[in-house]
C-alpha positions as CSV (number, residue, x, y, z in Angstrom):
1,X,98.0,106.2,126.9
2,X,96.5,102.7,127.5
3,X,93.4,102.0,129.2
4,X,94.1,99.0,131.0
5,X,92.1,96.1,133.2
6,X,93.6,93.9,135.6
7,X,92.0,90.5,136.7
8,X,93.6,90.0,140.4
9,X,94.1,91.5,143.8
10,X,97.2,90.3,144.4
11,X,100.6,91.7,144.9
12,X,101.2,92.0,141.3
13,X,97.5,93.3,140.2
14,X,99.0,96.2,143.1
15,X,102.6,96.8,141.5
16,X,101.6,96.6,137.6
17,X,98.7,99.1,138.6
18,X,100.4,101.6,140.4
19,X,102.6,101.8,137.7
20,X,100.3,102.3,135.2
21,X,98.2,104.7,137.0
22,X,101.8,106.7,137.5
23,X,102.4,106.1,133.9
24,X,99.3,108.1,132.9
25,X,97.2,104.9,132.4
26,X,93.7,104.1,133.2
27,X,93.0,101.2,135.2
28,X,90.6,98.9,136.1
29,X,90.7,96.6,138.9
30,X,88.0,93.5,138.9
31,X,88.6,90.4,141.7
32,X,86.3,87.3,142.4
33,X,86.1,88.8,145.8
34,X,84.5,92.5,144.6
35,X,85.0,93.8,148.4
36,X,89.2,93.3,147.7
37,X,89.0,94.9,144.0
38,X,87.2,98.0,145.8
39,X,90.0,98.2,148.6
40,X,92.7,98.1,145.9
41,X,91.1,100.2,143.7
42,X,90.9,103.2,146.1
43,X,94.5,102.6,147.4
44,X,95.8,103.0,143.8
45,X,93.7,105.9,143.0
46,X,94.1,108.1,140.2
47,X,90.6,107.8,138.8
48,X,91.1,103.7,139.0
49,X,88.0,101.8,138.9
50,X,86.2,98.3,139.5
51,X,85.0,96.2,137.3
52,X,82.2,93.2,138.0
53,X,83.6,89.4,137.8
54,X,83.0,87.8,134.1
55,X,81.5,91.1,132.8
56,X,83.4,92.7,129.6
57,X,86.3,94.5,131.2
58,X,86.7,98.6,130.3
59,X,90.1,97.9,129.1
60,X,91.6,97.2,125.6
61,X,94.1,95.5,127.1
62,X,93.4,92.8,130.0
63,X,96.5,91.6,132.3
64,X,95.2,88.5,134.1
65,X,97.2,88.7,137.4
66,X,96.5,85.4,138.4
67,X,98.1,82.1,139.8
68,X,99.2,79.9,136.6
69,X,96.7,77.5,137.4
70,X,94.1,79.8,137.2
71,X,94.6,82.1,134.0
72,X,93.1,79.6,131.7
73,X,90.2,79.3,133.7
74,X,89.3,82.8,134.5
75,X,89.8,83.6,130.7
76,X,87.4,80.5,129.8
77,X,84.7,81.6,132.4
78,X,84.9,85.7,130.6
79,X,84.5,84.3,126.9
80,X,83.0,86.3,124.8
81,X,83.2,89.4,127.2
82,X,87.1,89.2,126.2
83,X,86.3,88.8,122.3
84,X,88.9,92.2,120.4
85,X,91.0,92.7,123.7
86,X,94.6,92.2,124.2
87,X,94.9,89.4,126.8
88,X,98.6,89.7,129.0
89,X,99.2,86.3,130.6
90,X,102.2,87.3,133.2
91,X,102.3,84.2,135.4
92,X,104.7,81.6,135.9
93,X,103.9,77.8,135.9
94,X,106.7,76.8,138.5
95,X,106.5,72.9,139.8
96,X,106.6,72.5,143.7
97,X,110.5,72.3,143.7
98,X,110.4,76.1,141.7
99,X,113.3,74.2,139.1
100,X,110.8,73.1,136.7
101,X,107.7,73.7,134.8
102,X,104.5,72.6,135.5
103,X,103.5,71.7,133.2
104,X,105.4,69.0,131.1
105,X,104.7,69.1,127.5
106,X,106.3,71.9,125.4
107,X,103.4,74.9,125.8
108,X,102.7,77.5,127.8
109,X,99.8,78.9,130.0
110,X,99.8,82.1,127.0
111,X,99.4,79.3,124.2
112,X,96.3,77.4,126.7
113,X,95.0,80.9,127.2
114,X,94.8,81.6,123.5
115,X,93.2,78.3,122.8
116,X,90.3,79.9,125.7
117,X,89.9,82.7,124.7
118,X,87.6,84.2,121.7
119,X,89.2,84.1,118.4
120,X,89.1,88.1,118.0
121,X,91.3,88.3,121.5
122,X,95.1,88.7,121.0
123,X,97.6,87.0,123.5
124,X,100.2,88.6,125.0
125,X,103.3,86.7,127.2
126,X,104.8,89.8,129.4
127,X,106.2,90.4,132.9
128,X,106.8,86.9,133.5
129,X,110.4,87.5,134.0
130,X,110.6,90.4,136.3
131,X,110.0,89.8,140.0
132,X,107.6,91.9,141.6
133,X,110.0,94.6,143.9
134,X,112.5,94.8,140.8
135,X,108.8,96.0,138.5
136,X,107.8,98.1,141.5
137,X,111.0,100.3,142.0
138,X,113.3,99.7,138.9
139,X,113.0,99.9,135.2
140,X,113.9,96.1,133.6
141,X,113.4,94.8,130.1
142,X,110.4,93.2,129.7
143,X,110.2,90.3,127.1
144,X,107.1,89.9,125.4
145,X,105.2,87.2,123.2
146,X,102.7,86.8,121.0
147,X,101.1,86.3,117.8
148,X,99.3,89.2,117.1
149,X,101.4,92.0,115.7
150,X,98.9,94.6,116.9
151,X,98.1,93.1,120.5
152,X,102.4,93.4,120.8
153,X,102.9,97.1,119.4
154,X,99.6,98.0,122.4
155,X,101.2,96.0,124.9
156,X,104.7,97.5,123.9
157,X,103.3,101.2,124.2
158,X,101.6,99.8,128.1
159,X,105.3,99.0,128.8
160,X,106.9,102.0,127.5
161,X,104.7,104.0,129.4
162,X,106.3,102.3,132.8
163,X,109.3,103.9,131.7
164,X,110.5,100.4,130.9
165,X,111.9,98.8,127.5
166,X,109.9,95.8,126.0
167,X,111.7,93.4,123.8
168,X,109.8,91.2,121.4
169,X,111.1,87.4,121.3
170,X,109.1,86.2,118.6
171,X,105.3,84.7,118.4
172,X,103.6,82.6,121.2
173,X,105.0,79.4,120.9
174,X,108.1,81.7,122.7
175,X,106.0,81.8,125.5
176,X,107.2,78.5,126.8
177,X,110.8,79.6,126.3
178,X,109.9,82.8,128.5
179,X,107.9,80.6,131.0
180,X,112.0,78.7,131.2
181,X,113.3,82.0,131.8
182,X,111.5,82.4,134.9
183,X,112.5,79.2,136.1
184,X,116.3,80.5,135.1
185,X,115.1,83.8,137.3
186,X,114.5,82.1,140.4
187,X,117.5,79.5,139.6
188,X,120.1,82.6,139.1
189,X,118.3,84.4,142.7
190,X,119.2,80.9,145.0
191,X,122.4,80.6,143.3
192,X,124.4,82.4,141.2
193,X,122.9,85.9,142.3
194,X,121.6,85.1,145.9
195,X,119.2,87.5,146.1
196,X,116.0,88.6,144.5
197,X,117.3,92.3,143.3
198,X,117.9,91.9,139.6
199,X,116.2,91.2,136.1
200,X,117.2,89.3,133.1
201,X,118.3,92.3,130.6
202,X,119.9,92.6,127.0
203,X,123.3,94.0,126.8
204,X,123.8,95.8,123.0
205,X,127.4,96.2,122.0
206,X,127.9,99.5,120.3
207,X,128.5,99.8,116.4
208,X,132.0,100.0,115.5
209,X,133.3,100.8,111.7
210,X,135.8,98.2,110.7
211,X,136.7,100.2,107.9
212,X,136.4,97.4,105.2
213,X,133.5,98.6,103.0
């Protein structure tokens, strides 16, 4: 299994741990406010840890569990200490109206985290697209991004251990595209689904011989 660190307190730091603690995973939990990382370390228990603010996290792979518009600048702040880990940016840059991006030029907060982060690091877009209850109690598709073939195959085996299926869209500069999906998440949940139970998921059609060879 993975050994996993999550930067973040919040509600999804909570959900992606408990799930990885049930998935056989080890976590560690580190938070500006040390007090908060200590209280959600012990309710998620299984052996799960705290780590200290800036330090080099225990984990090979590092889920920043952040608000968008502070990823980049947590992952600036850690430098070096991040340099050979797999960094999972799983936010979602939504403008005030939450029918937009942020940000307005064709990037993402995964591509502005790779250009922060230590050269050895490998950047990971996941989770974005999954709201927090549907990753807590159900088992959803979870797209992924990135440009480092061997960041994707250890975040890929995180994910299958959640007893969830990931599904590779391509390198980074998808990230943006998968940042749009979770505009088209929220979109679909005041609209066309009117509610917040469901996930975007892929739909294979099964082989069929057509006989002409």
């Amino acid at each position: 299994m993975s050994s996993i660190s999550i930067i973040g307190t919040g509600n999804m730091a909570r959900t992606i741990g408990a799930r990885a603690i049930a998935g056989g995973n080890t976590v560690e939990i580190t938070g500006r406010d040390q007090s908060k990382a200590t209280d959600l370390a012990k309710t998620l228990g299984g052996g799960t840890t705290t780590g200290e603010w800036g330090t080099a996290p225990a984990g090979h792979i590092v889920i920043v569990a952040l608000l968008y518009d502070g990823v980049v600048p947590a992952v600036a702040q850690y430098g070096d200490a991040l340099a050979g880990k797999v960094i999972v940016d799983i936010s979602n840059p939504f403008n005030s109206t939450f029918d937009g991006l942020a940000h307005r030029e064709e990037t993402s907060i995964a591509q502005e985290v790779a250009k922060a982060a230590p050269a050895s690091a490998g950047v990971v877009k996941a989770f974005n697209t999954v709201f927090r209850h549907v990753l807590e109690k159900g088992r959803p598709d979870v797209f992924i991004a990135g440009d480092n073939a061997q960041a994707k195959a250890s975040v890929e085996a995180f994910i299958e251990s959640l007893g969830m299926r990931p599904l590779d869209v391509g390198g980074l500069k998808m990230a943006h595209w998968l940042e749009g999906a979770g505009v088209v998440t929220v979109g679909l949940a005041n609209h066309g689904v009117g509610n917040l139970d469901f996930a975007l998921s892929i739909t294979e059609l099964p082989c069929v011989e057509d006989g002409s060879a």
